[in-house]
N, CA and C atoms as an extended XYZ file, in Angstrom:
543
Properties=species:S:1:pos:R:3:atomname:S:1:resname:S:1:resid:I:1 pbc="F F F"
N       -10.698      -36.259      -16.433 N   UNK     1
C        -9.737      -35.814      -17.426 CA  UNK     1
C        -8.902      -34.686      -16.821 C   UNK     1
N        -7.496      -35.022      -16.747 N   UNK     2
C        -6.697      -33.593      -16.439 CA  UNK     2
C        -6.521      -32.633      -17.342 C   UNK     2
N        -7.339      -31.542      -17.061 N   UNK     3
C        -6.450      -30.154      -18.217 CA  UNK     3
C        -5.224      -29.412      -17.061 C   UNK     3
N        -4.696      -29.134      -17.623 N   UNK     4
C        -3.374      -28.162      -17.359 CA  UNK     4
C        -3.480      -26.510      -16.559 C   UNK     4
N        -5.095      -26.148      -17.017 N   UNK     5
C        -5.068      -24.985      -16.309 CA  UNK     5
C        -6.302      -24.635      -15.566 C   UNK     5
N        -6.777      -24.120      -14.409 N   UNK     6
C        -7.669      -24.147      -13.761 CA  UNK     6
C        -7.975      -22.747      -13.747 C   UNK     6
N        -8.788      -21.862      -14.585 N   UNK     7
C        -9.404      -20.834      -14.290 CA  UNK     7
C       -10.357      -20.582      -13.413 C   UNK     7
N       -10.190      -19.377      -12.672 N   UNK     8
C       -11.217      -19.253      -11.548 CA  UNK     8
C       -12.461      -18.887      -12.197 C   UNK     8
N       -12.595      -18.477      -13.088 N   UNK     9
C       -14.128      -18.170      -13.496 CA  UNK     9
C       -14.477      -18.814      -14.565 C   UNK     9
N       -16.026      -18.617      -15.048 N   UNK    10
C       -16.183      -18.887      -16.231 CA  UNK    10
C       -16.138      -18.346      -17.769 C   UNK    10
N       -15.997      -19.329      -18.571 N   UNK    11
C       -15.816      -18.276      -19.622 CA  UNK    11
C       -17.192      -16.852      -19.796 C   UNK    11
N       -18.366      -17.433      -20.019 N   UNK    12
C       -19.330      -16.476      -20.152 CA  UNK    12
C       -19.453      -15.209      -19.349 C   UNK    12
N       -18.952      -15.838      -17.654 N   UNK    13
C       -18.826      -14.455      -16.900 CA  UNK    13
C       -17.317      -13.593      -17.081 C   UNK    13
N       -16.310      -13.934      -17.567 N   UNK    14
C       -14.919      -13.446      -18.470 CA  UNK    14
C       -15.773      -12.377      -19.123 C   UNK    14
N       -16.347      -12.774      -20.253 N   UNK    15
C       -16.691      -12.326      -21.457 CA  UNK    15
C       -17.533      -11.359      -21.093 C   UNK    15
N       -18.741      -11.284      -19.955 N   UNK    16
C       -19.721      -10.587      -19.638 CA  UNK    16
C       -18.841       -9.289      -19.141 C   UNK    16
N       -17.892       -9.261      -18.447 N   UNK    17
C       -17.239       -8.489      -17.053 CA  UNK    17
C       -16.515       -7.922      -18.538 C   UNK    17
N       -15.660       -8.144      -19.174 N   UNK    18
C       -14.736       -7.700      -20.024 CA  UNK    18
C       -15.481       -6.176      -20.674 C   UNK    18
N       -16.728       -7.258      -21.618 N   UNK    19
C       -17.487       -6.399      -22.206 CA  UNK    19
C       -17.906       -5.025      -21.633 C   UNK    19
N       -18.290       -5.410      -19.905 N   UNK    20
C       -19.090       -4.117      -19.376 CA  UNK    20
C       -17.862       -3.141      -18.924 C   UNK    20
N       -16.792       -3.581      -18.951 N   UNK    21
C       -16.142       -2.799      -18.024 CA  UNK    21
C       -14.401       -2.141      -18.793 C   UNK    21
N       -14.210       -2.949      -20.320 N   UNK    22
C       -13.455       -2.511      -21.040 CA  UNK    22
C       -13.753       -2.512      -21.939 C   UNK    22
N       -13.400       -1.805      -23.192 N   UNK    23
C       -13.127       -1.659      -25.116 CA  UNK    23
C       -12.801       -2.925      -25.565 C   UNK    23
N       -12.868       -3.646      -26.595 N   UNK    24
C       -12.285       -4.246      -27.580 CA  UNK    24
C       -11.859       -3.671      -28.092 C   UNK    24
N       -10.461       -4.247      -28.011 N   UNK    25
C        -9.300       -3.434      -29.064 CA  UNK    25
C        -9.678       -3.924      -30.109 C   UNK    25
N        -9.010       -3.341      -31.411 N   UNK    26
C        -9.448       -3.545      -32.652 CA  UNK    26
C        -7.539       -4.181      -32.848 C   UNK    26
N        -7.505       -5.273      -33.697 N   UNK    27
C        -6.456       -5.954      -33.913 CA  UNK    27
C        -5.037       -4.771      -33.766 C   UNK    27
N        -3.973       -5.127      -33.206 N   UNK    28
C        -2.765       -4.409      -33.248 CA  UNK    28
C        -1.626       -5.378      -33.307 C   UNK    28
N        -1.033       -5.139      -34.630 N   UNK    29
C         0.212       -6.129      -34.901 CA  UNK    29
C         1.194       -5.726      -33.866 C   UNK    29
N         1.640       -4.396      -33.198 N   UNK    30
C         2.608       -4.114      -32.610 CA  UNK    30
C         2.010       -4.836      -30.843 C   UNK    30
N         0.941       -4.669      -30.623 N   UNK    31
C         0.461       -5.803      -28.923 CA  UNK    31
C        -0.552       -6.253      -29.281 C   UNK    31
N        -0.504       -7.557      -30.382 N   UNK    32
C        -1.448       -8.862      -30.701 CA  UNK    32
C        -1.499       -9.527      -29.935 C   UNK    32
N        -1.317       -9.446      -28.591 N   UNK    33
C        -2.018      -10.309      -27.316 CA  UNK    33
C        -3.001       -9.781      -26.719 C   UNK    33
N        -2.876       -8.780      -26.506 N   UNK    34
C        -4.124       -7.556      -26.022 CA  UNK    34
C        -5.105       -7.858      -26.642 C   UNK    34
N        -6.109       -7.666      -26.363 N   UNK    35
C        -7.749       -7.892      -26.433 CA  UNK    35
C        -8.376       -6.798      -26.027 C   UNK    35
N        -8.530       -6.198      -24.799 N   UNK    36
C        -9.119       -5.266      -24.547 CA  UNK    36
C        -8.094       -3.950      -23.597 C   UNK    36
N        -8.884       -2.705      -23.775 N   UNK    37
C        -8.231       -2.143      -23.143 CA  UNK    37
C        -9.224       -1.196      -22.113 C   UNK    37
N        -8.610        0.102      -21.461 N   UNK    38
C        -9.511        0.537      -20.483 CA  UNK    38
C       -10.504        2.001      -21.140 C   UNK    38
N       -11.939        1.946      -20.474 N   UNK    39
C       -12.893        2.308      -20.296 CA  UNK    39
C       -12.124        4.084      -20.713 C   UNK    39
N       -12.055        4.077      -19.496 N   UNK    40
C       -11.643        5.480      -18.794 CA  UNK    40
C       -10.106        5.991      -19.161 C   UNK    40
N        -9.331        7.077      -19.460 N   UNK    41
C        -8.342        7.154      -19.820 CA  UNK    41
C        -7.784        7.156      -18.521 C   UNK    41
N        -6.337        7.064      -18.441 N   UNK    42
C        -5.708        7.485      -16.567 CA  UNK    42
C        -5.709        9.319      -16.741 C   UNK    42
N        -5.758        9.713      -15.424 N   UNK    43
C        -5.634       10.760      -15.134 CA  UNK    43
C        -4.289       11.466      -15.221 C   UNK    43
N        -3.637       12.174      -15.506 N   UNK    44
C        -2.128       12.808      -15.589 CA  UNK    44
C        -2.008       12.880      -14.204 C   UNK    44
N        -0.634       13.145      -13.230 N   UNK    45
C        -0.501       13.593      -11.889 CA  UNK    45
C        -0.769       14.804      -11.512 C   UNK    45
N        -1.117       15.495      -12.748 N   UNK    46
C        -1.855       16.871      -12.387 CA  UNK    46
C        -3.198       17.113      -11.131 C   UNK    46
N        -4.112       15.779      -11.411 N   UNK    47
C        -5.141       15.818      -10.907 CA  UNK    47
C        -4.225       15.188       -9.867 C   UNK    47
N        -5.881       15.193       -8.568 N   UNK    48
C        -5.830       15.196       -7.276 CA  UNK    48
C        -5.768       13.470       -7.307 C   UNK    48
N        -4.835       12.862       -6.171 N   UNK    49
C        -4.493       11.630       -5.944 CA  UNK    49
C        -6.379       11.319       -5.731 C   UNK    49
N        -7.502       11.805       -4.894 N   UNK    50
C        -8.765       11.367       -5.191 CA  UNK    50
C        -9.332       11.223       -6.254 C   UNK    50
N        -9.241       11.923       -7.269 N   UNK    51
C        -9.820       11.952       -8.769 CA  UNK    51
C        -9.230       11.262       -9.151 C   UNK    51
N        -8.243       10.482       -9.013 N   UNK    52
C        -7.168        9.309       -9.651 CA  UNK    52
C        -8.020        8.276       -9.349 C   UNK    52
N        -8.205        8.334       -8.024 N   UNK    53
C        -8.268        6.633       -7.588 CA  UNK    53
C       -10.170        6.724       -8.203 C   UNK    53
N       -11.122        7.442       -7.870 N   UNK    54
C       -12.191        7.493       -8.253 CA  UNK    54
C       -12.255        7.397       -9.822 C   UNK    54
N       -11.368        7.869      -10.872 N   UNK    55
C       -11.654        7.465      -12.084 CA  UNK    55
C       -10.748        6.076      -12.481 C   UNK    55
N       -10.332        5.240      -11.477 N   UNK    56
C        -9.809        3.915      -11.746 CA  UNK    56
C        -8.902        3.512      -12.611 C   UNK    56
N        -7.704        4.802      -12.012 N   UNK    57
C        -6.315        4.565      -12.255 CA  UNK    57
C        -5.344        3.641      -11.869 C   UNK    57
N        -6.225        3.452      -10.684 N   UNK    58
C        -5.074        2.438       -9.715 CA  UNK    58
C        -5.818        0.629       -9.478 C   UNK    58
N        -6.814        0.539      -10.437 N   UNK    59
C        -7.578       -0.852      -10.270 CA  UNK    59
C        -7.140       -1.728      -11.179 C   UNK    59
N        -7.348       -2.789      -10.953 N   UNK    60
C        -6.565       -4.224      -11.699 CA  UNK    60
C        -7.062       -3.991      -12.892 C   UNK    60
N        -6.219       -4.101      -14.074 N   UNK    61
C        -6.377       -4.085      -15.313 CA  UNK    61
C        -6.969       -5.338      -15.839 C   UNK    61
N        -7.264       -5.658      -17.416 N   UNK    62
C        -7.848       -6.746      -17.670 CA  UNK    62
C        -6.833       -7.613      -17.888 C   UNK    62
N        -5.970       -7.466      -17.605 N   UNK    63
C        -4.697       -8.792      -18.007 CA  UNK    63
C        -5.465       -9.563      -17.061 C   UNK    63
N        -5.457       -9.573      -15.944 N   UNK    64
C        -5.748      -11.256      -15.426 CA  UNK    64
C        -7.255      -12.164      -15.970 C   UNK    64
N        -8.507      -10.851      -16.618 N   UNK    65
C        -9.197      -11.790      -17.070 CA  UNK    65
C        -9.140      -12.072      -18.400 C   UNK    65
N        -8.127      -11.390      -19.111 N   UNK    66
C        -7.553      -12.119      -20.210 CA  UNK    66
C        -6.721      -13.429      -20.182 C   UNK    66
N        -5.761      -13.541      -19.118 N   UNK    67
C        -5.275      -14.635      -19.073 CA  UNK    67
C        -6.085      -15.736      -18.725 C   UNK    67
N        -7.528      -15.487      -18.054 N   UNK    68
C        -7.681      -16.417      -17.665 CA  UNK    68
C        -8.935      -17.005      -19.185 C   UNK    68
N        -8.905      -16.136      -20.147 N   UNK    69
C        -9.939      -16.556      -21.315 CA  UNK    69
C        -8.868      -17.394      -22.246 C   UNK    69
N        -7.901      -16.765      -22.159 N   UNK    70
C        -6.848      -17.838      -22.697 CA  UNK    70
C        -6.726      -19.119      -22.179 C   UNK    70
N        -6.588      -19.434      -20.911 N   UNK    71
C        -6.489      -20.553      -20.579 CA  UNK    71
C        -7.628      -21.583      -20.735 C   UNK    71
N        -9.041      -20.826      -20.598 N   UNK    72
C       -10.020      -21.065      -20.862 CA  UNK    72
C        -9.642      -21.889      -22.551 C   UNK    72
N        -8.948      -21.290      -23.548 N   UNK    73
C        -9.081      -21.836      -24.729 CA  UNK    73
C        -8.001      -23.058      -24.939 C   UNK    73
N        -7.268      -22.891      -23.933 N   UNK    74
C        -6.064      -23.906      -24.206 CA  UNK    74
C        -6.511      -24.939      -23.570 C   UNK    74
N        -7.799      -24.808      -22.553 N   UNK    75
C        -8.115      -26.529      -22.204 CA  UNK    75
C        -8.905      -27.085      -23.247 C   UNK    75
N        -9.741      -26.093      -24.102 N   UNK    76
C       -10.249      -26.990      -25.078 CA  UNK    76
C        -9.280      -27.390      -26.266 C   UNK    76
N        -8.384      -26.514      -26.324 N   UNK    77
C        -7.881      -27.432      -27.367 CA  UNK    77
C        -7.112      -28.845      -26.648 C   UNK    77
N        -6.450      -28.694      -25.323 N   UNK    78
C        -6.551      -29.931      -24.988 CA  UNK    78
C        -7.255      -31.016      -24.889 C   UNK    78
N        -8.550      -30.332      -24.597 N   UNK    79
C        -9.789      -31.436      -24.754 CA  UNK    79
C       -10.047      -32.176      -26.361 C   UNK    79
N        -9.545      -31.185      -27.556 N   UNK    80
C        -9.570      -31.577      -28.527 CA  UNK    80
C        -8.392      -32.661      -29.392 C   UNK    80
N        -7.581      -31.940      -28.995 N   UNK    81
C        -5.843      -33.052      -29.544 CA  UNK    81
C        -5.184      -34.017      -28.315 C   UNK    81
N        -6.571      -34.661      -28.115 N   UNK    82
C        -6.099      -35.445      -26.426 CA  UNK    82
C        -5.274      -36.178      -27.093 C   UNK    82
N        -5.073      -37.041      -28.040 N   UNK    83
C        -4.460      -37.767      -28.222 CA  UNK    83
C        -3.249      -37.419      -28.938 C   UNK    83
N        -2.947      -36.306      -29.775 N   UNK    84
C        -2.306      -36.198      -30.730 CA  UNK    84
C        -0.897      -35.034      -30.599 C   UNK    84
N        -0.257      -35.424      -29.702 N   UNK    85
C         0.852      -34.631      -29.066 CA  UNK    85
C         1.460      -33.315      -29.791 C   UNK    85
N         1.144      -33.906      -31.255 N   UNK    86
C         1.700      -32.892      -32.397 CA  UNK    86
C         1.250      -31.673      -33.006 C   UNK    86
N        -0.116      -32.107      -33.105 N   UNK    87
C        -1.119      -31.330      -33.596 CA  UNK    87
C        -1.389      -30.627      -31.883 C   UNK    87
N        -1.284      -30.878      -30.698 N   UNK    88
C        -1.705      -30.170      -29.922 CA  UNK    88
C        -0.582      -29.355      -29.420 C   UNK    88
N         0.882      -29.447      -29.836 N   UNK    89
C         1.503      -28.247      -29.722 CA  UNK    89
C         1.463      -27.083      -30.393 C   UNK    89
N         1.031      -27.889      -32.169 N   UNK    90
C         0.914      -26.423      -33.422 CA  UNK    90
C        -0.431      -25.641      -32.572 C   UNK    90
N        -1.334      -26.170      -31.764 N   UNK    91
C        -2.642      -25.275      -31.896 CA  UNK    91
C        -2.157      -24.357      -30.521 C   UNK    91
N        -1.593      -24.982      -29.465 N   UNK    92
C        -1.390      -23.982      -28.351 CA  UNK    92
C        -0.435      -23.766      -28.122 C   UNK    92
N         0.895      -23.414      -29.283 N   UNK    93
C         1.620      -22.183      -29.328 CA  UNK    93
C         1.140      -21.173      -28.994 C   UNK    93
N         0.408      -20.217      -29.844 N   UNK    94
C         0.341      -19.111      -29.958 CA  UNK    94
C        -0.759      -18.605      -28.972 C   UNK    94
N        -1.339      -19.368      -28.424 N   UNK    95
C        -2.259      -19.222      -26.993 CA  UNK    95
C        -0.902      -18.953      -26.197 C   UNK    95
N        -0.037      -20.152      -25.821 N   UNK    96
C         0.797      -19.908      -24.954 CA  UNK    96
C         1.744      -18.949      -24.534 C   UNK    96
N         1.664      -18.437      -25.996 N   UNK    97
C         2.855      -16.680      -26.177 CA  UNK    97
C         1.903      -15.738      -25.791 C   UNK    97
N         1.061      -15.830      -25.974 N   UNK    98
C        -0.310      -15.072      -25.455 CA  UNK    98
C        -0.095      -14.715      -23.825 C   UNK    98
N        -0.322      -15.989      -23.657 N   UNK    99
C        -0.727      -16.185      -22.195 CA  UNK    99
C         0.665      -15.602      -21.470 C   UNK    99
N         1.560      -15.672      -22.292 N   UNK   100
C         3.324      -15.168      -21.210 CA  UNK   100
C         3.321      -13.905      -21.633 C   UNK   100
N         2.461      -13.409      -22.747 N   UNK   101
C         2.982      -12.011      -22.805 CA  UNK   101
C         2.105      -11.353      -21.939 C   UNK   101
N         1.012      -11.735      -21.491 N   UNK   102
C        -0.201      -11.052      -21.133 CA  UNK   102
C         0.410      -11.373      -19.067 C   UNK   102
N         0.849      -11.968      -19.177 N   UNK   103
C         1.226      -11.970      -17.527 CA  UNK   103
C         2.462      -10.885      -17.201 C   UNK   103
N         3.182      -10.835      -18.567 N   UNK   104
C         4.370      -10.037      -18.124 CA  UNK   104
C         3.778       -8.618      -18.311 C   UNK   104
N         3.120       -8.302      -19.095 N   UNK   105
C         2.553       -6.877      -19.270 CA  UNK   105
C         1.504       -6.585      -18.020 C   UNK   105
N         0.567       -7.994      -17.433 N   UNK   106
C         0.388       -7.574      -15.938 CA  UNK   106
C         0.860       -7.541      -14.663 C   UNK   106
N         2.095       -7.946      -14.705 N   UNK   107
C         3.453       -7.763      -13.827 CA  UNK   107
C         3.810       -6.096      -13.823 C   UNK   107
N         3.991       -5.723      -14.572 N   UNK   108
C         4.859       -4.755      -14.995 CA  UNK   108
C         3.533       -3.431      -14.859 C   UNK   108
N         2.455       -3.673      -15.182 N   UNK   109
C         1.242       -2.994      -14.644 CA  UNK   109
C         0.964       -2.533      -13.628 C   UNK   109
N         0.877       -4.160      -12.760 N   UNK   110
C         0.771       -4.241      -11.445 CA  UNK   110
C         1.877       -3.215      -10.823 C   UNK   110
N         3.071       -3.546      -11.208 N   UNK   111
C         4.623       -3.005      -10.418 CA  UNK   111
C         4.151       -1.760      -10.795 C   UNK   111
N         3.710       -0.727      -11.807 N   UNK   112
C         4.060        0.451      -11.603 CA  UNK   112
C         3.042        1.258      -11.176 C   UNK   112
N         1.191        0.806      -11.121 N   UNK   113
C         0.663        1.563      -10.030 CA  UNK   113
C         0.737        1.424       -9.237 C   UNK   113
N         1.368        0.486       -8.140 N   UNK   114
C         1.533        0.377       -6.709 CA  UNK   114
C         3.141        1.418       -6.598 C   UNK   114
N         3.533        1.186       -7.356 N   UNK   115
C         4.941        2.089       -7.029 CA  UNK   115
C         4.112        3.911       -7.073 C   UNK   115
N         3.304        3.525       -8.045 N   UNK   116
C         3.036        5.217       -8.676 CA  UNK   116
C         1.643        5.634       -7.294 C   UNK   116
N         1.154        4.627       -6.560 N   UNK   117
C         0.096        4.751       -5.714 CA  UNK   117
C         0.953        5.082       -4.587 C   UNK   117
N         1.952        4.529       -3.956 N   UNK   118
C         2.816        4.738       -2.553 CA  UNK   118
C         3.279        6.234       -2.763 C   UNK   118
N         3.682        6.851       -4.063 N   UNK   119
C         4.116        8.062       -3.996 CA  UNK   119
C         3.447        8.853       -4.275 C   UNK   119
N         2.063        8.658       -4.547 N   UNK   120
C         0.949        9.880       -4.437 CA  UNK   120
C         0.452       10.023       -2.832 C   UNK   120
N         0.335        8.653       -2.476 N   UNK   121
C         0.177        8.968       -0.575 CA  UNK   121
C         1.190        9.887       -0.341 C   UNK   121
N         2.560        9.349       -0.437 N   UNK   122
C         3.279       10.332        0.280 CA  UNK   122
C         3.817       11.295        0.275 C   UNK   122
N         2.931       11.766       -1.309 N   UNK   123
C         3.378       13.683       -1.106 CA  UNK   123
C         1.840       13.774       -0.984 C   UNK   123
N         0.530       13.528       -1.552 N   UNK   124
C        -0.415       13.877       -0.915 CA  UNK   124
C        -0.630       14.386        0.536 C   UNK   124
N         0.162       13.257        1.465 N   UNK   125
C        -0.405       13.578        2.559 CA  UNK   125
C         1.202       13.574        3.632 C   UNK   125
N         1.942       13.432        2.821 N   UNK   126
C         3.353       13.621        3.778 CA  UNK   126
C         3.551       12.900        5.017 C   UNK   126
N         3.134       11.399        4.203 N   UNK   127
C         3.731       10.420        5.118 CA  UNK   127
C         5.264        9.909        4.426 C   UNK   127
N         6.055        9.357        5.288 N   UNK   128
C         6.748        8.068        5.798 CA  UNK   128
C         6.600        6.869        4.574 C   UNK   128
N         8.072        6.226        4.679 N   UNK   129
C         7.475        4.871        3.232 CA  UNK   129
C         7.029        4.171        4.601 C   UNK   129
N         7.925        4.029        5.819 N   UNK   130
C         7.372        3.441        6.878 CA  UNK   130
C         5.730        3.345        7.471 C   UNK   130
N         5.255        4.797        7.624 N   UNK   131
C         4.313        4.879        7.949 CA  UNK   131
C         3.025        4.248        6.729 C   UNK   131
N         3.767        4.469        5.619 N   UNK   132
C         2.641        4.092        4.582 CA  UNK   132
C         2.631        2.495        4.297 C   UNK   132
N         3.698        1.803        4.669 N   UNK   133
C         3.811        0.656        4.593 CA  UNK   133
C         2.791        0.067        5.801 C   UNK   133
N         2.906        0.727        7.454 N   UNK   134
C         2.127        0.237        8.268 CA  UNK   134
C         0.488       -0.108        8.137 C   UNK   134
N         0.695        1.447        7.292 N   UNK   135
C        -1.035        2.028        7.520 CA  UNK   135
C        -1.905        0.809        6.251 C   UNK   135
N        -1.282        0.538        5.351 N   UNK   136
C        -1.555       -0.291        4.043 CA  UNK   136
C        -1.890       -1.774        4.365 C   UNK   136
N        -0.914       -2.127        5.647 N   UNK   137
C        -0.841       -3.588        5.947 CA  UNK   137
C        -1.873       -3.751        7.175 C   UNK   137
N        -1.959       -2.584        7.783 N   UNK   138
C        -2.930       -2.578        9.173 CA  UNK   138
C        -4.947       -2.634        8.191 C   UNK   138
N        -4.849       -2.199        7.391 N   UNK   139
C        -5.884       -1.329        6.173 CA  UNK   139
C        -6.845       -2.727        6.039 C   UNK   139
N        -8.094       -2.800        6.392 N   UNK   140
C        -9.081       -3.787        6.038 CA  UNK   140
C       -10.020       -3.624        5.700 C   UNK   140
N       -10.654       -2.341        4.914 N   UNK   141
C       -11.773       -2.102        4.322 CA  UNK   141
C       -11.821       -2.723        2.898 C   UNK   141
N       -13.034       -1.972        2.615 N   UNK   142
C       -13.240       -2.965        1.330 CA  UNK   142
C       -12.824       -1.749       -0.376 C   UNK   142
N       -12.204       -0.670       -0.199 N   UNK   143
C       -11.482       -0.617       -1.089 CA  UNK   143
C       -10.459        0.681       -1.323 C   UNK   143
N       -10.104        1.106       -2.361 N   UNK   144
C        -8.900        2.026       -2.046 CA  UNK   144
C        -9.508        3.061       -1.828 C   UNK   144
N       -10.620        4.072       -2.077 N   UNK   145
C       -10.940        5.094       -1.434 CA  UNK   145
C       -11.550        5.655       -0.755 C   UNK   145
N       -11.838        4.192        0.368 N   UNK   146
C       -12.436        4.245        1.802 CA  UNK   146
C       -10.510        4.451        2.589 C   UNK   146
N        -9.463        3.902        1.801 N   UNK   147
C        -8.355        3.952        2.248 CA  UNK   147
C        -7.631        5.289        2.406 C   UNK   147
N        -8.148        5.890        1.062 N   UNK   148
C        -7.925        7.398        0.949 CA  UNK   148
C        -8.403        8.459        2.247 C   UNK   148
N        -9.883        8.457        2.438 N   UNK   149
C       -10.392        8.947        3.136 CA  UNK   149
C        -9.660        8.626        4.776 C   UNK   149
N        -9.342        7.446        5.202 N   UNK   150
C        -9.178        6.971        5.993 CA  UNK   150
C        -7.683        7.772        6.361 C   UNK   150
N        -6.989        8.124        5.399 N   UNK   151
C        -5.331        8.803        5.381 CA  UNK   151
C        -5.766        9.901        5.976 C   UNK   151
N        -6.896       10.761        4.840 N   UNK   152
C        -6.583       11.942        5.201 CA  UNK   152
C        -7.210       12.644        6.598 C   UNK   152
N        -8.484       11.695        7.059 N   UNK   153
C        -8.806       11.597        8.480 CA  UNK   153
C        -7.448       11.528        9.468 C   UNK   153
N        -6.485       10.709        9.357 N   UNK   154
C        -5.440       10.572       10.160 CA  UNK   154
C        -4.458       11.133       10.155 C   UNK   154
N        -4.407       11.727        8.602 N   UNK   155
C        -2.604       12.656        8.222 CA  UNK   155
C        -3.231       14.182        8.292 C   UNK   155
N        -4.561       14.400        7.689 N   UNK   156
C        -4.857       15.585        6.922 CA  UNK   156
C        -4.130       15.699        6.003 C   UNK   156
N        -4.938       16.715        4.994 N   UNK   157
C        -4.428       17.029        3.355 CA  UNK   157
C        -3.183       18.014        3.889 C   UNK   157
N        -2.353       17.303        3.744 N   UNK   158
C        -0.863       18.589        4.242 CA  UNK   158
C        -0.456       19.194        2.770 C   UNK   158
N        -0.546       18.599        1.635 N   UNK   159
C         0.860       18.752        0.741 CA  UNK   159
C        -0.276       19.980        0.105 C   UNK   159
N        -0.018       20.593       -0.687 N   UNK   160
C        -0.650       21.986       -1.909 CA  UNK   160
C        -0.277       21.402       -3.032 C   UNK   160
N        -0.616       21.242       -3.815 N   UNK   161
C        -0.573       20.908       -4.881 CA  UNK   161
C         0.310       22.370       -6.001 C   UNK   161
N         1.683       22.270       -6.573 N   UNK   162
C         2.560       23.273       -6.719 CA  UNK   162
C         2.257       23.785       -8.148 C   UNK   162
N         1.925       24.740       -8.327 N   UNK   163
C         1.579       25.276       -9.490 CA  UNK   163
C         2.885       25.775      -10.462 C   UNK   163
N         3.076       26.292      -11.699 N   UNK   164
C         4.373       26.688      -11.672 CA  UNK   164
C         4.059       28.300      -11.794 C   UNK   164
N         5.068       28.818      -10.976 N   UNK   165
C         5.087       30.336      -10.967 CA  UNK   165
C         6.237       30.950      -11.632 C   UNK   165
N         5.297       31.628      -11.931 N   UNK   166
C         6.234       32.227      -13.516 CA  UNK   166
C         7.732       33.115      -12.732 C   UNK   166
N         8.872       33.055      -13.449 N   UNK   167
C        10.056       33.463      -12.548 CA  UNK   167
C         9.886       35.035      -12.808 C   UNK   167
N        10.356       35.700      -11.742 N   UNK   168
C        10.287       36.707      -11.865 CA  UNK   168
C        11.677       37.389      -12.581 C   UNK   168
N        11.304       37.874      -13.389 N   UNK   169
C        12.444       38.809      -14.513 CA  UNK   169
C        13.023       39.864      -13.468 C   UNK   169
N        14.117       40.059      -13.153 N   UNK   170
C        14.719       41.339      -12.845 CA  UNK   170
C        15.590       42.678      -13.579 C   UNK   170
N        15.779       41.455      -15.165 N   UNK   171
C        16.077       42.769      -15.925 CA  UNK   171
C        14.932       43.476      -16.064 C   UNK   171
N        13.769       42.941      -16.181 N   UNK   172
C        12.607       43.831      -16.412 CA  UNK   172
C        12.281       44.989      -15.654 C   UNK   172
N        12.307       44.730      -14.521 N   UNK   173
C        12.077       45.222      -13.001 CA  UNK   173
C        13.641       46.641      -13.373 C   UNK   173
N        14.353       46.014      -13.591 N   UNK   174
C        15.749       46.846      -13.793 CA  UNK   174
C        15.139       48.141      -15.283 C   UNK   174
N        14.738       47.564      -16.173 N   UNK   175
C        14.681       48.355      -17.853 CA  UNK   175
C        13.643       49.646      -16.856 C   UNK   175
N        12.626       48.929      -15.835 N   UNK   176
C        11.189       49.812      -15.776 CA  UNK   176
C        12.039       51.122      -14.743 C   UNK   176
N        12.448       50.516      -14.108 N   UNK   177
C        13.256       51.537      -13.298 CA  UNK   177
C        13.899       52.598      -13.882 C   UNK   177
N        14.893       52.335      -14.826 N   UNK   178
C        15.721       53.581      -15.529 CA  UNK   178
C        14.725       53.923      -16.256 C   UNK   178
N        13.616       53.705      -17.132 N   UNK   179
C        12.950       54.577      -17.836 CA  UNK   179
C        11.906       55.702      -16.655 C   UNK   179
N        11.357       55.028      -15.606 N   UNK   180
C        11.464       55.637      -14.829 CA  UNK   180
C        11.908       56.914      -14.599 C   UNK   180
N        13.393       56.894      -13.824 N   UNK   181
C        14.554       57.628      -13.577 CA  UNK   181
C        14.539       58.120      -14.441 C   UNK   181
């Protein structure tokens, strides 16, 4: 029998991994495709690009094993309206809006911690987009903060992290003087 979509896993291990490792959202009319969300909150850029990647700011979100529990449901309903062309479009609509919204929201995921990861390397450690492009593509360990470590072995921690310093007043400096005088 052909179904239409080939998920790499199974449903039970979906469901197992989801459970241990994200929230169930509780229904939201404004992102009713969402299902679950993350564990851990993200870190602000305040913290250190290490405390980022160690509290799993920069790791694949659950969109892809959401998409793939969806697809998981759209072969059974194929398996169910094999015959009935009509009844099997009313049932996997709204799987299917599912399934496009949940890829574009992990597109757009994907796109902005890798954008937001290249520019913590390179004020962290004051590389190059060049150099960070090399070092990323040359990079074969087994995950991002054996990659981290691996930078700052080769760049060292160059950048300080900039606090804000309060401006210095010179009328003040000016008032203390004439009372002074």
């Amino acid at each position: 029998m052909y179904l239409p979509y080939n998920p790499v896993h199974s449903v039970e291990w979906l469901e197992k991994y989801l459970k241990t490792n994200y929230y169930k959202k509780k229904y939201d009319r404004f992102m009713w495709w969402r299902s679950y969300t993350l564990r851990n909150n993200p870190l602000s850029n305040r913290h250190s690009l290490r405390d980022r990647i160690l509290n799993g700011d920069f790791e694949l979100g659950s969109f892809t094993y959401e998409i793939e529990l969806v697809e998981h449901r759209l072969n059974e309903k194929h398996k169910q309206f094999l015959n009935d062309d009509i009844q099997l479009r009313e049932a996997v609509q709204l799987d299917k809006a599912r399934r496009k919204r949940l890829q574009e929201d992990r597109d757009k995921d994907e796109t902005s911690k890798l954008e937001e990861l290249k520019k913590s390397f390179l004020i962290e450690f004051k590389m190059t987009g060049k150099q960070y492009d090399r070092e990323i593509i040359k990079y074969t360990g087994p995950d991002l903060i054996n990659f981290y470590y691996r930078m700052e072995d080769k760049f060292g921690k160059k950048a300080v992290r900039s606090r804000s310093v309060p401006k210095f007043r010179w009328y003040l400096l000016l008032y203390i003087l004439t009372l002074i005088n």
